[in-house]
N, C-alpha and C positions, 0 to 999 in steps of 0.2 A: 732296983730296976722297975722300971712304971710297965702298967698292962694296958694292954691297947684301951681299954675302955675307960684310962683316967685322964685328965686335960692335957692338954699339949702333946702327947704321944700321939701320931699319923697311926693309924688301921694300918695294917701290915700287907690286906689287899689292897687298897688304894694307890700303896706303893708300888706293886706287885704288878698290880694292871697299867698304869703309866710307865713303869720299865719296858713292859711286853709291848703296850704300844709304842714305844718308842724305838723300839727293835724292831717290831714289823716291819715300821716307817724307813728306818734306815737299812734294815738287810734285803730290803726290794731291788733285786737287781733290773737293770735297762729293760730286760723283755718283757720284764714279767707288769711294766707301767704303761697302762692302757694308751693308743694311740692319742687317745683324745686329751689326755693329760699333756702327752709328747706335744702335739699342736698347742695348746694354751701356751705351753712353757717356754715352747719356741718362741725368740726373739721375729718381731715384725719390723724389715729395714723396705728402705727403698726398692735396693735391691731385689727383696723375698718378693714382695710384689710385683716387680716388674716379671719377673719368670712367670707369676701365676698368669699375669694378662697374658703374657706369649704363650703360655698355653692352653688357655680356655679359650683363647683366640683361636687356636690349630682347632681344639677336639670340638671348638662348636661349626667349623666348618666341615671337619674329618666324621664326624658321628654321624650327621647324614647319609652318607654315601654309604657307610659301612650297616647304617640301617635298610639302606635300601640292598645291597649284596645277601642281607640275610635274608629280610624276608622272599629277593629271588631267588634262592634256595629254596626256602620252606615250598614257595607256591609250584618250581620246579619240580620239587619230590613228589608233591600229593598230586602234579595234575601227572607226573609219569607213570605213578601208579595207579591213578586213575585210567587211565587208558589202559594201559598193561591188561589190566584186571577186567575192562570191559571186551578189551580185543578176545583173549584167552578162553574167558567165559563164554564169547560168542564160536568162537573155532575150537573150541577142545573137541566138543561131545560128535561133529561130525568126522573129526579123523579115527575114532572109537573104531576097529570092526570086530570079526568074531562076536558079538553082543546076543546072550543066549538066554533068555529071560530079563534077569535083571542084575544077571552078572557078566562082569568083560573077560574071553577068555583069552583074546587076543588082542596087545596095545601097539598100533603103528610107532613107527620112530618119529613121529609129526605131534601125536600127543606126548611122547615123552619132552619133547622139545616145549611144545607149548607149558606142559607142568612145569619146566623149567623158567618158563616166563613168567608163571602165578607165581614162584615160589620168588622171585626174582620183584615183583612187584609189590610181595608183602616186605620184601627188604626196604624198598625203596620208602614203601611206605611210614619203615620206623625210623628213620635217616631223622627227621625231624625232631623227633620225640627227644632221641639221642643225643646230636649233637645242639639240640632249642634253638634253629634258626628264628624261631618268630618270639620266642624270649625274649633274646637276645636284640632281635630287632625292636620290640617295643620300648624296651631297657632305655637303649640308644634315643630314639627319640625323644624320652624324656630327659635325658643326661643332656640332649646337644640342647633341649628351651632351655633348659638350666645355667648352663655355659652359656649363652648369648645373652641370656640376662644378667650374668654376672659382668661379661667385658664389658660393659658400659662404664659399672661401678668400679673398676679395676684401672678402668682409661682413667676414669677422675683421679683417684688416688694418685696414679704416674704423672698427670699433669699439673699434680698442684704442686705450687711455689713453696710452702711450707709442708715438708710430708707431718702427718700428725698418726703414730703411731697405734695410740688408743683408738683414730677412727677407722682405722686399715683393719684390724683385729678380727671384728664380725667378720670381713667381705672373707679377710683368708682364711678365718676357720670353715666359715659357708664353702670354698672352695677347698676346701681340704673334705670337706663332707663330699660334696661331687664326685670330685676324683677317687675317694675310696672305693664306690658305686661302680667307676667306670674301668675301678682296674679287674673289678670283680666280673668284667663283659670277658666273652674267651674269642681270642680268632682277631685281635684288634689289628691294626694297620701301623706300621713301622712309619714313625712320624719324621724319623730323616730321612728316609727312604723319599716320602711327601715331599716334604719341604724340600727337597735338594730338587725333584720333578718340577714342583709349582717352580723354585726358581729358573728354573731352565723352561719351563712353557712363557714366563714372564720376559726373560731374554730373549726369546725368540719373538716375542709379540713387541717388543721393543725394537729389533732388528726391521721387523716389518712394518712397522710404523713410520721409521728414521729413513728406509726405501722409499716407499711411499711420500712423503713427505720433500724428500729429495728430487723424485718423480717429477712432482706436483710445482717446484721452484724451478728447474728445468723446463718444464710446460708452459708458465708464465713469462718465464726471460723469450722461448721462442715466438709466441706469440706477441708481445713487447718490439721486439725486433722485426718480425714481421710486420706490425702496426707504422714504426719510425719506417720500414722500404718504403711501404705502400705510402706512406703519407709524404716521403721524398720523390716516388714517382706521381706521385699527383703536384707536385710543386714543381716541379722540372715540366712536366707539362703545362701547365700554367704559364711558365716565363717564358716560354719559346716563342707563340705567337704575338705578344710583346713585343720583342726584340727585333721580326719581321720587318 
């Protein structure tokens, strides 16, 4: 029996460490394999891309709006507790009475109240901190340039005659990077909720169009017909004195 240190016998670690790594390799279960590996591995079809356009399509038009709802929040809390805090600050100290040096021995029910508003103002005030309306909204804003610069790229891919696999790859890992970002936003907007609204505001702008427009061929036919009376009674006038 040969010793690892004479020819043609393998090191008994060499072996050793290519068994374990090949164990690691295969006893990795689903979860435990990084998303980003899930994206590469994932197959890129026609398909997979069209979903992406449809939805970088929604959230770069939806991300706006929800950046702007946050930061109306943020700037709602700080200007209420701004007020709150100047109001209280100015009316506390006159509802004070009993005031006997430089202690209060007696507190009307209008300063308890008011204290109630200070204490009610520094609430207001951490609303923001808490739940990162302006995080949040800044987040958004760079997520929806992101998405508008990607559907361009996403259009092309859907509109080509040949899809080409290999060239789809970057655009949907890039959008797979996006959307991780954007699921990581809290308070987001129920995108069938949207969509099913946008279709029904588009119905209706189509209804009002197709009236309109009906209106307008209506309006021309009477007119029209007014033109041929008028232009029969000017010709019936005409031939009379003729015929005299």
């Amino acid at each position: 029996m040969g010793h690892p240190g004479e020819a043609g016998v393998a090191p008994p670690q060499a072996d050793g460490a290519g068994t374990l790594a090949a164990m690691g390799s295969i006893g990795r279960s689903n979860a435990e394999v990084p998303d980003s590996e899930r994206t590469t591995r994932a197959p890129v079809t026609r398909e997979r891309v069209e979903q992406c356009y449809s939805s970088a399509g929604y959230w770069a038009r939806a991300l706006p709006h929800y950046a702007d709802r946050e930061q109306m929040w943020a700037d709602a809390c700080s200007l209420g507790a701004g007020i709150i805090s100047a109001v209280t600050s100015l009316a506390i100290w006159p509802l004070l009475t009993g005031v006997s040096g430089t202690q209060v021995t007696t507190v009307s029910p209008g300063a308890i109240l008011f204290s109630a508003a200070a204490l009610a103002a520094a609430v207001i005030a951490l609303l923001p901190r808490v739940f990162s309306f302006g995080e949040m909204a800044g987040h958004a804003r760079e997520l929806a340039s992101g998405y508008g610069s990607m559907v361009g790229d996403l259009e092309d891919l859907v509109l080509e005659r040949e899809f080409d696999p290999v060239a789809a790859r970057p655009v949907v890992e890039r959008f797979e990077a996006t959307k991780a970002k954007k699921d990581a936003l809290r308070r987001l907007p129920n995108r069938d909720a949207d969509e099913a609204r946008w279709a029904r505001g588009r119905a209706s702008r189509a209804e009002a169009e197709t009236a309109a427009a009906e209106v307008e061929v209506k309006a021309v036919k009477a007119r029209r017909a007014l033109a041929r009376e008028r232009a029969g009674e000017g010709g019936t006038e005409q031939a009379t004195p003729a015929g005299m």
